[in-house]
TIMI-2910 file (N, C-alpha, C, CB; in pm, 1 decimal, decimal comma, always signed):
<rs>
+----------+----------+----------+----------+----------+----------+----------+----------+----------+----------+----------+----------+------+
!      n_x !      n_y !      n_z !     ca_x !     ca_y !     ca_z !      c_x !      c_y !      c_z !     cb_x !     cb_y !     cb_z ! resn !
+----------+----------+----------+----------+----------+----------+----------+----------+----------+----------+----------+----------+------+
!  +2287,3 !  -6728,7 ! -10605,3 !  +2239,6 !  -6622,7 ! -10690,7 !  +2172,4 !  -6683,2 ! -10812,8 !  +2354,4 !  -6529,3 ! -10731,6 !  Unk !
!  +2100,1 !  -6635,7 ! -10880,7 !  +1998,5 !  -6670,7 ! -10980,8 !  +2027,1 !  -6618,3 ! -11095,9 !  +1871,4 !  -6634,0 ! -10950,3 !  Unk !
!  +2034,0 !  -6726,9 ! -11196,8 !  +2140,6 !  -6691,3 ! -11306,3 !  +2065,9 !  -6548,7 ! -11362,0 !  +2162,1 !  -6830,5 ! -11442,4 !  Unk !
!  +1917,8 !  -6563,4 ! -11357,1 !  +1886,1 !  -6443,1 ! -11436,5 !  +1951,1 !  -6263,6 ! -11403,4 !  +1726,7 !  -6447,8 ! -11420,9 !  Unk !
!  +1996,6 !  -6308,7 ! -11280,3 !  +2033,6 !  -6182,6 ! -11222,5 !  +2147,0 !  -6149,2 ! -11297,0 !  +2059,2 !  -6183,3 ! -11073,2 !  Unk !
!  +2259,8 !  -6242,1 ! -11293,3 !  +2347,6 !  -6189,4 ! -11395,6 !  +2334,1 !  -6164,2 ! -11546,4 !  +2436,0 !  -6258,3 ! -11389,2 !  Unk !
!  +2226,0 !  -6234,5 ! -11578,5 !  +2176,2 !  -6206,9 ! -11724,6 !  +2111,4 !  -6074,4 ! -11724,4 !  +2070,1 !  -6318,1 ! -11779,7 !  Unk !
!  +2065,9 !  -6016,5 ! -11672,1 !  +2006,0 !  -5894,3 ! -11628,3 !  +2160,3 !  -5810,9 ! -11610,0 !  +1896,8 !  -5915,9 ! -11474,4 !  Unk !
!  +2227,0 !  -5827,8 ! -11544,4 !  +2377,8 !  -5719,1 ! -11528,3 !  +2409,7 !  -5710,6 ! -11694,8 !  +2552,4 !  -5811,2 ! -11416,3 !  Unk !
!  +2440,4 !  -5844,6 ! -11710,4 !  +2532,7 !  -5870,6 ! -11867,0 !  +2420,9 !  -5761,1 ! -11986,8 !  +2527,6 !  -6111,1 ! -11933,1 !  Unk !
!  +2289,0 !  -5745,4 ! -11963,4 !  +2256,4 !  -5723,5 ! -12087,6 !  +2249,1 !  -5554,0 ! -12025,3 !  +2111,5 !  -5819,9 ! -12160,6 !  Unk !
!  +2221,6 !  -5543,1 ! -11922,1 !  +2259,2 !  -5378,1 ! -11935,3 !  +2411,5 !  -5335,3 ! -11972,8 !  +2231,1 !  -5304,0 ! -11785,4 !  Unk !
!  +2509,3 !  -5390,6 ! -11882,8 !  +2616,9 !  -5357,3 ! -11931,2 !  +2679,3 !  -5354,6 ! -12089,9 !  +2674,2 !  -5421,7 ! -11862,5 !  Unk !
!  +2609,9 !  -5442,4 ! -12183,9 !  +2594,8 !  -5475,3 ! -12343,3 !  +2518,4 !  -5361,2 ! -12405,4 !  +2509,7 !  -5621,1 ! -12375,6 !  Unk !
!  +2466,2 !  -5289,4 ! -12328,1 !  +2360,9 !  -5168,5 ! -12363,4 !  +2421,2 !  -5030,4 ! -12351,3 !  +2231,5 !  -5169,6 ! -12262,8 !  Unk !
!  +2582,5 !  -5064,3 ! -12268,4 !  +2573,6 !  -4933,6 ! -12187,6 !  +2526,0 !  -4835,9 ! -12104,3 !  +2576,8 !  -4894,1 ! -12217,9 !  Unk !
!  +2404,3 !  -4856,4 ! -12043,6 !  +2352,4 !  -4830,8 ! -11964,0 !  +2407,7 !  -4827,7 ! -11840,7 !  +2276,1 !  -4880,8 ! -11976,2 !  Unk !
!  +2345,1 !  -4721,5 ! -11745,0 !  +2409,9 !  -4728,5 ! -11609,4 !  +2334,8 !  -4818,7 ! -11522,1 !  +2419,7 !  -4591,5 ! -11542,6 !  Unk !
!  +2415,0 !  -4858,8 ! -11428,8 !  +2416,5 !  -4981,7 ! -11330,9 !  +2421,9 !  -4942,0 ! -11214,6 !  +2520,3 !  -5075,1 ! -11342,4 !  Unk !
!  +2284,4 !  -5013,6 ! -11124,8 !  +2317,7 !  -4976,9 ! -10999,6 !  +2269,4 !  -5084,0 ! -10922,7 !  +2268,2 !  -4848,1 ! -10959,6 !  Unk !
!  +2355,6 !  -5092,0 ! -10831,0 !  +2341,0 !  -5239,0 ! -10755,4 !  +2301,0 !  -5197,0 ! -10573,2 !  +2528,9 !  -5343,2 ! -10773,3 !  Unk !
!  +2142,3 !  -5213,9 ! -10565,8 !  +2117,8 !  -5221,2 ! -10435,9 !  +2135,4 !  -5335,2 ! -10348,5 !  +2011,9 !  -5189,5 ! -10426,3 !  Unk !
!  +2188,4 !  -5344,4 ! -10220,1 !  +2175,7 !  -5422,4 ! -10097,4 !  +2048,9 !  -5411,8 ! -10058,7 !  +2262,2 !  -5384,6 !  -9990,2 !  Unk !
!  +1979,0 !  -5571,2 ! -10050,5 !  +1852,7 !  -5541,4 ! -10031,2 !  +1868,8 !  -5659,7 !  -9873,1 !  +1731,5 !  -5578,6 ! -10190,0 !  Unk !
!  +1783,1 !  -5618,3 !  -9773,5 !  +1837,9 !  -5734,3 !  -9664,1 !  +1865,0 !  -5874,1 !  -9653,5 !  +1772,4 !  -5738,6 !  -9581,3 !  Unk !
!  +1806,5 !  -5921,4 !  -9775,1 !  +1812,1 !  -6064,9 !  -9768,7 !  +1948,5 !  -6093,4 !  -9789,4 !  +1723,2 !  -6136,7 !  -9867,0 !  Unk !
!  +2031,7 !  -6034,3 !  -9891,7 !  +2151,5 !  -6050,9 !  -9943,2 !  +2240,3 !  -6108,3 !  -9843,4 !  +2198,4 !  -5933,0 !  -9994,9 !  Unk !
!  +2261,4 !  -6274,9 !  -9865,9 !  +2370,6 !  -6341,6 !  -9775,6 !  +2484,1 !  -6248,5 !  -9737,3 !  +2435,1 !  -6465,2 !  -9848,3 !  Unk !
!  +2593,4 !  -6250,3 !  -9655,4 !  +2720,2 !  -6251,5 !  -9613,3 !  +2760,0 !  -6340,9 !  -9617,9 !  +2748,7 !  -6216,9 !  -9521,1 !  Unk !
!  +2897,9 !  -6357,8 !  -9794,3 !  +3027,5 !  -6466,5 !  -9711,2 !  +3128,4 !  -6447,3 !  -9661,6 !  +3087,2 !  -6550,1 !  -9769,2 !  Unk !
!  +3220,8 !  -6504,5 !  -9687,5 !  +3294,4 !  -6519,1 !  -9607,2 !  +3394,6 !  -6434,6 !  -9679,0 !  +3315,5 !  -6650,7 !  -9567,4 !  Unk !
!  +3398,6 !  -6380,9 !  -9774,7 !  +3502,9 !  -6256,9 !  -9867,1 !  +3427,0 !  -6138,4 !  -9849,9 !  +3526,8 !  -6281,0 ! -10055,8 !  Unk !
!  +3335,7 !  -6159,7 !  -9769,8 !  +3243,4 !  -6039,2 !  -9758,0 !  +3072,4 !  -6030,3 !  -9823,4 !  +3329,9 !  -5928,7 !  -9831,3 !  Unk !
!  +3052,9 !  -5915,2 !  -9849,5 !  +2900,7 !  -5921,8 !  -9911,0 !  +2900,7 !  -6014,6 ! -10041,7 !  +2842,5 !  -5759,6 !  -9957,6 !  Unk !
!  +2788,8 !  -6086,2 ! -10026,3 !  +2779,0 !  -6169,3 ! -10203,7 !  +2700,1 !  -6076,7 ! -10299,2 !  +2674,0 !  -6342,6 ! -10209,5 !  Unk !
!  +2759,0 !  -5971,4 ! -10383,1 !  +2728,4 !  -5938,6 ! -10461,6 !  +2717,7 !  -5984,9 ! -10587,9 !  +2762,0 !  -5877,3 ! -10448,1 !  Unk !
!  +2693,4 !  -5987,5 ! -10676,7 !  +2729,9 !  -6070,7 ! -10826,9 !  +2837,2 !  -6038,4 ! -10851,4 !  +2652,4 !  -6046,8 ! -10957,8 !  Unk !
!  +2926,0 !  -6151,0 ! -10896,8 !  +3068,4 !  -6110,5 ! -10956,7 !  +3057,3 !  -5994,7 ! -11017,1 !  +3128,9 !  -6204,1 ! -11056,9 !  Unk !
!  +2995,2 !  -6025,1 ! -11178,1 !  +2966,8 !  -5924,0 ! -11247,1 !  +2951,1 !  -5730,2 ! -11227,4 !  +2869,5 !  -5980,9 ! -11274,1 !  Unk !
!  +2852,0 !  -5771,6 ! -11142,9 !  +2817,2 !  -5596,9 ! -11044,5 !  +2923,0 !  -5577,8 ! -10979,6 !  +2685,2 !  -5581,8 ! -10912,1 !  Unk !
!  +3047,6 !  -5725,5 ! -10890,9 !  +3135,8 !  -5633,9 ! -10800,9 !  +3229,0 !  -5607,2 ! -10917,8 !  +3211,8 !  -5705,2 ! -10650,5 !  Unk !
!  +3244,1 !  -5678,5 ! -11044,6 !  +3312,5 !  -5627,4 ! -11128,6 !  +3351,0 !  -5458,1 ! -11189,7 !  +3265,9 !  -5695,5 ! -11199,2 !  Unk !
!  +3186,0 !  -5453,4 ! -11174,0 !  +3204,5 !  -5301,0 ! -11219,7 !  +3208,4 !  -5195,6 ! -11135,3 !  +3109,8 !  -5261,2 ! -11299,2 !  Unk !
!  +3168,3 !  -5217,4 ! -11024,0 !  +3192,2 !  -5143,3 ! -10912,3 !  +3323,1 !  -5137,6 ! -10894,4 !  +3130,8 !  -5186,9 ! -10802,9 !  Unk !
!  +3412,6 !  -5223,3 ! -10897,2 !  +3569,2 !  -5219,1 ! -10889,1 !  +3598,6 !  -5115,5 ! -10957,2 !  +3648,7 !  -5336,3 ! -10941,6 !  Unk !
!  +3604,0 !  -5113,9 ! -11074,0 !  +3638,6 !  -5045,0 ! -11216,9 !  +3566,9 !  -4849,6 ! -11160,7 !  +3511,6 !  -5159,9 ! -11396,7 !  Unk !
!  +3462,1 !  -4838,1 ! -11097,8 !  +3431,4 !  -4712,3 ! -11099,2 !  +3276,0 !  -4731,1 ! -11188,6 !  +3563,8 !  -4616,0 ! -11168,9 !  Unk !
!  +3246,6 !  -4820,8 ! -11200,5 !  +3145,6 !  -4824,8 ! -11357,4 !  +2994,7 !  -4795,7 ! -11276,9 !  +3145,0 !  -5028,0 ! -11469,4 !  Unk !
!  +2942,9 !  -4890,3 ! -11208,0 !  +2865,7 !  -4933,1 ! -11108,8 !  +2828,8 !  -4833,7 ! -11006,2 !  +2924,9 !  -5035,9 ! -11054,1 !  Unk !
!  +2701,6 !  -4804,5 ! -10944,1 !  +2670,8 !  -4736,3 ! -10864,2 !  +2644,6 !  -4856,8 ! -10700,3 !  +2546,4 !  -4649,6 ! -10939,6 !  Unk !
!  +2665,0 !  -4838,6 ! -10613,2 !  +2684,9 !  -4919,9 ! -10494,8 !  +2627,9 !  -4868,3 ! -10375,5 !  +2819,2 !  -4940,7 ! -10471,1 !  Unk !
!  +2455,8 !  -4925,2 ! -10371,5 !  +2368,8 !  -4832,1 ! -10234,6 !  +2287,3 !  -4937,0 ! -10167,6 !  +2243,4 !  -4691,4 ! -10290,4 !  Unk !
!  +2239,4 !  -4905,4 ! -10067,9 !  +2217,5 !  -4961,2 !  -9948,8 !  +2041,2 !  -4944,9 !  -9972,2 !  +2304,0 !  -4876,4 !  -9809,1 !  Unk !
!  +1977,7 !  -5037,4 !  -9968,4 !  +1815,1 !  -5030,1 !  -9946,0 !  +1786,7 !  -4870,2 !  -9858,3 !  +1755,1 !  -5191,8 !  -9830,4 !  Unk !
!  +1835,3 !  -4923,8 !  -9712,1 !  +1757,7 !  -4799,4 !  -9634,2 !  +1815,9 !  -4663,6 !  -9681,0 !  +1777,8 !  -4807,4 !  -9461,2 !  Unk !
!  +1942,0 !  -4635,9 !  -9768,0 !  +1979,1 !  -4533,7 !  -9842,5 !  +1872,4 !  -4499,8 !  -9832,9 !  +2037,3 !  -4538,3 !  -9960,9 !  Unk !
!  +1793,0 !  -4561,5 !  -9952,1 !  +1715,6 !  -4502,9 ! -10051,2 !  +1576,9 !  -4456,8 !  -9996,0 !  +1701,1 !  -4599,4 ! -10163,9 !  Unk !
!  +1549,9 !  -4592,4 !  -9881,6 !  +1454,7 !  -4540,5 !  -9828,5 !  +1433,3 !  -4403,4 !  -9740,1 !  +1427,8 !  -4627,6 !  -9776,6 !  Unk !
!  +1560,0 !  -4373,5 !  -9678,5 !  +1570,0 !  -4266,4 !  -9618,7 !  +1584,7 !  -4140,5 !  -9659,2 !  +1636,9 !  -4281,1 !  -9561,0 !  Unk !
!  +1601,3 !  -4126,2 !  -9811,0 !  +1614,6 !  -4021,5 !  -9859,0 !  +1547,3 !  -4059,2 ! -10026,7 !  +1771,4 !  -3973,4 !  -9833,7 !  Unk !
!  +1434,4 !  -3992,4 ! -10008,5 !  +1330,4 !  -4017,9 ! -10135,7 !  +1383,1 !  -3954,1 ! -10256,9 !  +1177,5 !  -3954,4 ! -10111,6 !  Unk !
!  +1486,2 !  -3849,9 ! -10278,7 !  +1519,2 !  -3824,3 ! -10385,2 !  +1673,6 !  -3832,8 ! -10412,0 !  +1463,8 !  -3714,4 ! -10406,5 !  Unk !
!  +1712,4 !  -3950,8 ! -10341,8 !  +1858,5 !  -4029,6 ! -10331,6 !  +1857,7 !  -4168,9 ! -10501,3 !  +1855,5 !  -4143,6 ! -10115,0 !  Unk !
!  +1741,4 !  -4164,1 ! -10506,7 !  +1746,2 !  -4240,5 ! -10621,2 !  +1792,4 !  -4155,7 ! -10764,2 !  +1603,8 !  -4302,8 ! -10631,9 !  Unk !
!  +1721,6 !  -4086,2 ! -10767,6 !  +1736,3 !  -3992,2 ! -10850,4 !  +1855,8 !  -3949,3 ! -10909,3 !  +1691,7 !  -3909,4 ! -10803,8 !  Unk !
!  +1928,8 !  -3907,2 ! -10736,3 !  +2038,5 !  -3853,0 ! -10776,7 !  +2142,1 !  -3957,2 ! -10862,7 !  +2096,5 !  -3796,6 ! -10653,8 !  Unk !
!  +2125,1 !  -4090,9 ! -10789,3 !  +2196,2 !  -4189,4 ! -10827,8 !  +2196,7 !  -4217,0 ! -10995,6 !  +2146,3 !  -4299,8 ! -10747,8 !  Unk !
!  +2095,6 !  -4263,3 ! -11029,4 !  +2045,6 !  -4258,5 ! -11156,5 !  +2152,8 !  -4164,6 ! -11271,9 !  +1892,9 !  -4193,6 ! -11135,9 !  Unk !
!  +2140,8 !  -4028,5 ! -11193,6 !  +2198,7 !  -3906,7 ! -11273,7 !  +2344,5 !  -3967,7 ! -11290,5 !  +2193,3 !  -3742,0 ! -11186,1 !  Unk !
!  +2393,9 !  -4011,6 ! -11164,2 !  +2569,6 !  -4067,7 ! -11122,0 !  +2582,6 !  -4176,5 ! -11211,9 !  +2606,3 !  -4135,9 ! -10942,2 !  Unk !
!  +2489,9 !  -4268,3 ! -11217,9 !  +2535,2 !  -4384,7 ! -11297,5 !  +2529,4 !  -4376,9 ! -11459,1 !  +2450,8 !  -4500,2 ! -11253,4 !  Unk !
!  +2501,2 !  -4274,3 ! -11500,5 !  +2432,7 !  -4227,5 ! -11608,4 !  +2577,8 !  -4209,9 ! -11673,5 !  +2322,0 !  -4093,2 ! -11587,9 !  Unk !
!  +2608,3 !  -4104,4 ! -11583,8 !  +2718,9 !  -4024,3 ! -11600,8 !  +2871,7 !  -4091,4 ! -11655,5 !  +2731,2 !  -3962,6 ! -11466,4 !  Unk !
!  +2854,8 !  -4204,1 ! -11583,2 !  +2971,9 !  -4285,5 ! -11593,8 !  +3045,3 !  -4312,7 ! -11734,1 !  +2933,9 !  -4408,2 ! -11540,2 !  Unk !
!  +3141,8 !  -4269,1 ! -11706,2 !  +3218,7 !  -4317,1 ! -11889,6 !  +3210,6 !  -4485,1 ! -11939,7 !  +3432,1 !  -4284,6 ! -11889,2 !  Unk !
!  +3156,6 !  -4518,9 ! -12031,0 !  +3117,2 !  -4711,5 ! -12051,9 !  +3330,9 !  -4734,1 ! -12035,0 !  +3001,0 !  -4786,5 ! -12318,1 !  Unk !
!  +3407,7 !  -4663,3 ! -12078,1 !  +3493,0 !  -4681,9 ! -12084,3 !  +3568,5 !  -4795,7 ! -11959,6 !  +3518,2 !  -4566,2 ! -12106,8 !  Unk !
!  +3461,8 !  -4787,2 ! -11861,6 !  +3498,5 !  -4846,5 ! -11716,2 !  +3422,2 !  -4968,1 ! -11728,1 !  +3453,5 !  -4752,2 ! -11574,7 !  Unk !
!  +3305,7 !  -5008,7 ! -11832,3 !  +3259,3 !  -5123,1 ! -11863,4 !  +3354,8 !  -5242,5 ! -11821,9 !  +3230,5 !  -5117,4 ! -11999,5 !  Unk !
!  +3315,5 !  -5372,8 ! -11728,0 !  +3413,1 !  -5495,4 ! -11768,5 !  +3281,7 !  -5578,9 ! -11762,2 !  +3563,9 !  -5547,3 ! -11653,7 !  Unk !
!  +3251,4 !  -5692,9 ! -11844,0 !  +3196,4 !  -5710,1 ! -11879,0 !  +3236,8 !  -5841,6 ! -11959,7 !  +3162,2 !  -5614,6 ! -11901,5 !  Unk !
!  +3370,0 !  -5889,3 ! -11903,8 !  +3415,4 !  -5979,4 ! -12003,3 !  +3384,8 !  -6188,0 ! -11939,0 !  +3612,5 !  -5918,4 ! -12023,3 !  Unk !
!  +3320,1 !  -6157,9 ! -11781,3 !  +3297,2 !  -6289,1 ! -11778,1 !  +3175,8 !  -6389,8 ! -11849,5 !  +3293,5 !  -6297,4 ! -11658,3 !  Unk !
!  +3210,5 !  -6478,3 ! -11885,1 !  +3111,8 !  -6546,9 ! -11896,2 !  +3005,1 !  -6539,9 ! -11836,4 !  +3136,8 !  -6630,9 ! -11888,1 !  Unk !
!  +2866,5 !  -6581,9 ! -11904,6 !  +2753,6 !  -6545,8 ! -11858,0 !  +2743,7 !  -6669,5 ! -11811,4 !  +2651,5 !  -6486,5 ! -11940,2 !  Unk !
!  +2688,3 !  -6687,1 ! -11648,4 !  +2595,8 !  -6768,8 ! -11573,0 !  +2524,5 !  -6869,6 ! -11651,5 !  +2500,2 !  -6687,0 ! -11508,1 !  Unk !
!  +2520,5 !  -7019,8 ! -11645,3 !  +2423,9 !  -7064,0 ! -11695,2 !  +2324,7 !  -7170,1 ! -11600,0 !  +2478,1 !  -7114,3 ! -11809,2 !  Unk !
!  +2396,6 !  -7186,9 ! -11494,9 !  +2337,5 !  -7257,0 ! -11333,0 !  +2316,2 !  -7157,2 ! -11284,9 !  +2429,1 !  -7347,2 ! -11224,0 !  Unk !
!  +2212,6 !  -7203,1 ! -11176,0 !  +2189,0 !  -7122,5 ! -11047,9 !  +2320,1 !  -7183,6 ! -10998,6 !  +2036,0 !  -7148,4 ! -10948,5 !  Unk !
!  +2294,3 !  -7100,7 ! -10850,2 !  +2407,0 !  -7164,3 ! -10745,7 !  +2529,3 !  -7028,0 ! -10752,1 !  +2485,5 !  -7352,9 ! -10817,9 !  Unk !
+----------+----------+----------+----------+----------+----------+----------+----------+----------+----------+----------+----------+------+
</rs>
């Protein structure tokens, strides 16, 4: 994963802003399962994070939208946000 990606999670989550983390196909499989960013599976744990699938979105053109509204919605209260930021790739 590419550090900027988590620098990109860390500064929305610092914003409060809602978060949404697409599966896009390239996205490896390990061996604990999907490699999501810590960070993103962080908040997805918590309830914070919105969690969708590429062809979701493609299959339903106003599935973004709705999402948007959902992640919006979210209380920051579910924010975690407390790991260290990435400074390698890898």
């Amino acid at each position: 994963m590419r550090k900027y990606v988590d620098w990109e999670i860390k500064a929305t989550l610092d914003k409060q802003h809602g978060l949404i983390g697409v599966k896009l196909p390239t996205l490896q499989v390990r061996n604990n399962g999907c490699g999501k960013p810590a960070r993103l599976q962080d908040n997805i744990d918590t309830g914070y994070a919105v969690w969708t699938w590429r062809e979701t979105l493609i299959g339903d053109p106003n599935k973004l939208a709705e999402l948007v509204e959902v992640a919006k919605s979210r209380p920051a209260t579910l924010i975690n946000n407390l790991r260290e930021r990435r400074l390698r790739y890898g």
